[in-house]
GUROVO-947584 format. One record per residue (C-alpha): x, y, z; residue number from 1. Coordinates in Angstrom, 1 decimal. Each point is the difference from the previous one (the first is absolute). Example, Ala and Ser with C-alpha at 12.3 -4.5 7.8 and 13.67 -1.06 7.14 Angstrom:
BEGIN
+--------+--------+--------+-----+
:      u :      v :      w : num :
+--------+--------+--------+-----+
:   12.3 :   -4.5 :    7.8 :   1 :
:    1.4 :    3.4 :   -0.7 :   2 :
+--------+--------+--------+-----+
This chain:
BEGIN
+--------+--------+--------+-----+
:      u :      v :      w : num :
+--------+--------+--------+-----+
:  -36.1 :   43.1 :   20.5 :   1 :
:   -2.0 :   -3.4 :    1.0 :   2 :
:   -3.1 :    2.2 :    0.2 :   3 :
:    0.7 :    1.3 :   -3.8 :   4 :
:    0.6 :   -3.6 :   -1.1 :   5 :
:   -3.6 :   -0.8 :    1.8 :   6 :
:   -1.6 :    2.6 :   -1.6 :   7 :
:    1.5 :   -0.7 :   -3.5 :   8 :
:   -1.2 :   -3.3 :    0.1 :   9 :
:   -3.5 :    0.6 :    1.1 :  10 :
:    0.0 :    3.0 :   -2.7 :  11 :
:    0.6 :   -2.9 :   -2.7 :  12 :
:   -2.1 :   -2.5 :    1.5 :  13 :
:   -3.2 :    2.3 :   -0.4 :  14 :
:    1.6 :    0.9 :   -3.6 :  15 :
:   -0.2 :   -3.4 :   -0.8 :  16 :
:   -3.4 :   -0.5 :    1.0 :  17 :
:   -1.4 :    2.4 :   -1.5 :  18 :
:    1.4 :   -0.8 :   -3.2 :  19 :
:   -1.3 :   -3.4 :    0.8 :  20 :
:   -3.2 :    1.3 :    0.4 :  21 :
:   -0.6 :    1.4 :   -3.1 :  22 :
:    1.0 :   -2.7 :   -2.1 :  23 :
:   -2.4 :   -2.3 :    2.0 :  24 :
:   -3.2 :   -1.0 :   -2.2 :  25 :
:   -3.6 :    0.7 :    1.6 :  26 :
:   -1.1 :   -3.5 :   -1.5 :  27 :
:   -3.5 :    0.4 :    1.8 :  28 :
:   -0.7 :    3.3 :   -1.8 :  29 :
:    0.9 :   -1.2 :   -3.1 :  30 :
:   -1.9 :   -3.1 :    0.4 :  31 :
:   -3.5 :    2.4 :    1.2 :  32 :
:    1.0 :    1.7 :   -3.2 :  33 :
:   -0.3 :   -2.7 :   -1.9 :  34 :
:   -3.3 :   -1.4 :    1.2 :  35 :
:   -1.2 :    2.9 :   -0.8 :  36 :
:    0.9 :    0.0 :   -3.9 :  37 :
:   -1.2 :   -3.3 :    0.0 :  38 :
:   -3.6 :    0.8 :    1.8 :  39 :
:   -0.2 :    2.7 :   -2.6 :  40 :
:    0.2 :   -2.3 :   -2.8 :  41 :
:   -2.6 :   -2.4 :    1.0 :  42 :
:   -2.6 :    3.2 :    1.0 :  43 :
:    0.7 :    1.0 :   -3.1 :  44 :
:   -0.7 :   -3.2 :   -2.0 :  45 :
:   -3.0 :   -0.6 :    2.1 :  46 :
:   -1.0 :    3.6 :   -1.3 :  47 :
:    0.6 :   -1.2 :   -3.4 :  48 :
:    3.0 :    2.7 :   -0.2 :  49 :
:    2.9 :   -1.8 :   -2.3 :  50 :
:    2.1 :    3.2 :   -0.1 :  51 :
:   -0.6 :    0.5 :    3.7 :  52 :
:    0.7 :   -3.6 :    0.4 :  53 :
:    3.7 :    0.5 :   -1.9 :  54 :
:    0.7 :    2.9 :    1.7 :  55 :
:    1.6 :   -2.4 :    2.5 :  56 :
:    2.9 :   -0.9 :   -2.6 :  57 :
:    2.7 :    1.9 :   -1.5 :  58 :
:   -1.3 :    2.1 :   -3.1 :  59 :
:    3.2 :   -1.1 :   -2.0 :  60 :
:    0.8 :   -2.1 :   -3.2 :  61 :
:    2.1 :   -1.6 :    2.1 :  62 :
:   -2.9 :   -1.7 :    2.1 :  63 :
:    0.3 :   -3.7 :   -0.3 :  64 :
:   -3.5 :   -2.2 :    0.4 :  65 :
:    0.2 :   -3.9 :   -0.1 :  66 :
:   -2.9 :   -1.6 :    0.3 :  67 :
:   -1.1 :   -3.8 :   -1.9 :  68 :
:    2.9 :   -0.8 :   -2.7 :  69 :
:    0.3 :    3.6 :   -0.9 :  70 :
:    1.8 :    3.2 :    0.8 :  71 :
:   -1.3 :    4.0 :   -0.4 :  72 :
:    2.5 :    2.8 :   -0.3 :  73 :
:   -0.9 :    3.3 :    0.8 :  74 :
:   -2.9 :    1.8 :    2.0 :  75 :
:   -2.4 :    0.9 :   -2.8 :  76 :
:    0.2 :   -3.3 :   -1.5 :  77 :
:   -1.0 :   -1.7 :    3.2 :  78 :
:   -2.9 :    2.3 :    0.6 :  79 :
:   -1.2 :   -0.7 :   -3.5 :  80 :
:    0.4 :   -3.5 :    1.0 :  81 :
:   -1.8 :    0.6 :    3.5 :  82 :
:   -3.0 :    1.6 :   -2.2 :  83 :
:   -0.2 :   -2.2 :   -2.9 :  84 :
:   -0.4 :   -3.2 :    2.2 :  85 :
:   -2.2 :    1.3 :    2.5 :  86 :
:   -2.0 :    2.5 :   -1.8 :  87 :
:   -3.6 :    0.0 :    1.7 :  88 :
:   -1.0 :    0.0 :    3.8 :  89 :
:   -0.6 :   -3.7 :   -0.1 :  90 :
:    3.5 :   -0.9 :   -1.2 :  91 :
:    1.6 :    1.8 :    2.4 :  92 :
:   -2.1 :   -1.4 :    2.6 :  93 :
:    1.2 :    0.8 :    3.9 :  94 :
:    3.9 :   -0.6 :    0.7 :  95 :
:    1.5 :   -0.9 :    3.3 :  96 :
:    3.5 :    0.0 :    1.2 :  97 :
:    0.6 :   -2.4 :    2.8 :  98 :
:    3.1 :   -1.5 :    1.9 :  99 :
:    2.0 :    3.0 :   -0.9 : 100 :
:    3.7 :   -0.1 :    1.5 : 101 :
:    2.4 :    2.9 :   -1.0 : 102 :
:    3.8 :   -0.3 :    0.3 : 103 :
:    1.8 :    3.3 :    0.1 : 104 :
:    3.2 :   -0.3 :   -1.2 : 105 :
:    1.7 :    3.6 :    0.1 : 106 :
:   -1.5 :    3.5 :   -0.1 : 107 :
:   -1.1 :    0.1 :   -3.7 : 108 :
:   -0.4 :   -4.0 :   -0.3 : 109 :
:   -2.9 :   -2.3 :    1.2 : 110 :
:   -1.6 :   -3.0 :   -0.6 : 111 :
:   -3.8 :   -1.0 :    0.2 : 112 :
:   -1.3 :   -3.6 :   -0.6 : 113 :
:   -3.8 :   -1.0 :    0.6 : 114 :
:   -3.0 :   -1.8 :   -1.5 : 115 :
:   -2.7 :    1.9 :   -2.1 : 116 :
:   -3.6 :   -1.4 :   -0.7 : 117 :
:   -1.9 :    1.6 :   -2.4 : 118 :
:   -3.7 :   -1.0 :    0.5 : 119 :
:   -2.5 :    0.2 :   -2.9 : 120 :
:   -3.5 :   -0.7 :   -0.3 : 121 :
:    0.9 :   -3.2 :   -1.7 : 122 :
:    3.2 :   -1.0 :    0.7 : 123 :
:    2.6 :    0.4 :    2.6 : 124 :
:    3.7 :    0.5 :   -0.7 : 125 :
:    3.1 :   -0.1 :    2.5 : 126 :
:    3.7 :   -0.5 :    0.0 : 127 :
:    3.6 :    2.0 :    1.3 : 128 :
:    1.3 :    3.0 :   -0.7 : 129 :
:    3.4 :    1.7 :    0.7 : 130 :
:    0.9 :    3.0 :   -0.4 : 131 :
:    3.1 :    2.1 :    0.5 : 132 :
:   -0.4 :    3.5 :    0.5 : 133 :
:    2.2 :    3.1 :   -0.3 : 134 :
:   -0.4 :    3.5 :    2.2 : 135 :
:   -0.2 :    2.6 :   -3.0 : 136 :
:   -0.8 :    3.7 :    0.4 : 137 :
:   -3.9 :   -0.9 :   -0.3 : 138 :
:    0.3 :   -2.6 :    3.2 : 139 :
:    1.0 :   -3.8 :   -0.3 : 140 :
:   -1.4 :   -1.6 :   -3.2 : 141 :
:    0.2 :   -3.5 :   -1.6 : 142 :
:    3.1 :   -0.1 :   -2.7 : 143 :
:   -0.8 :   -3.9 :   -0.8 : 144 :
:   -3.2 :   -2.0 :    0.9 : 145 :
:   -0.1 :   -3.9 :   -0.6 : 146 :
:   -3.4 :   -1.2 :    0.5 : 147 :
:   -0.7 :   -4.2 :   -0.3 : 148 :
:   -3.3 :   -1.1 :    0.1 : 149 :
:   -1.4 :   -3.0 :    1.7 : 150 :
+--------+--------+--------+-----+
């Protein structure tokens, strides 16, 4: 009977880990997953490729994008936004992301803050983003962006 009760009890030990297991969050490879939507996006602003550029963010009306005193609902409205401000290959200049730290917090639910400079012929403009980012069927994408500017 004492081996039984062994045997039990290693049987639910392994259970247990297992189940363990699977629950457990592979923040690395979300992180590596991340990094890459966000390399994406600067190629493709550096390509001058806006819709490439917001095919790092969730193509919903529900998108939320704060940047300066003002707020933009919705996907196509922040494209528009995208291509009305920076609508020739000088505006849109050459953007870098920088000091980019990414905190996972579950399996559909991270976190990315960094610095972005955008670097024109004339001017040069800088400040913090963050960004919280959702796992959807099309990969992880940004649901809300708040950008500040220097």
């Amino acid at each position: 009977m004492k081996w039984f009760t062994s045997l039990f009890f290693i049987l639910l030990v392994g259970l247990l880990s297992k189940c363990l297991q699977k629950n457990e969050v592979d923040k690395q490879a979300i992180k590596k997953e991340i990094f890459l939507t966000l390399d994406k996006q600067v190629k493709s602003w550096n390509q001058c490729d806006m819709e490439g550029y917001m095919a790092g963010y969730w193509q919903s009306d529900s998108l939320r994008f704060a940047s300066g005193n003002a707020v933009t609902y919705g996907w196509q409205k922040t494209l528009d936004g995208y291509k009305r401000r920076y609508n020739t290959p000088e505006a849109i200049g050459h953007l870098d992301f920088s000091y980019v730290k990414i905190t996972v917090f579950s399996e559909d639910a991270a976190l990315a803050f960094g610095r972005y400079t955008l670097t024109r012929k004339n001017d040069t403009s800088s400040g913090l983003f963050t960004v919280i980012f959702r796992k959807k069927e099309e990969g992880w994408r940004i649901v809300a962006d708040h950008t500040s500017g220097d």
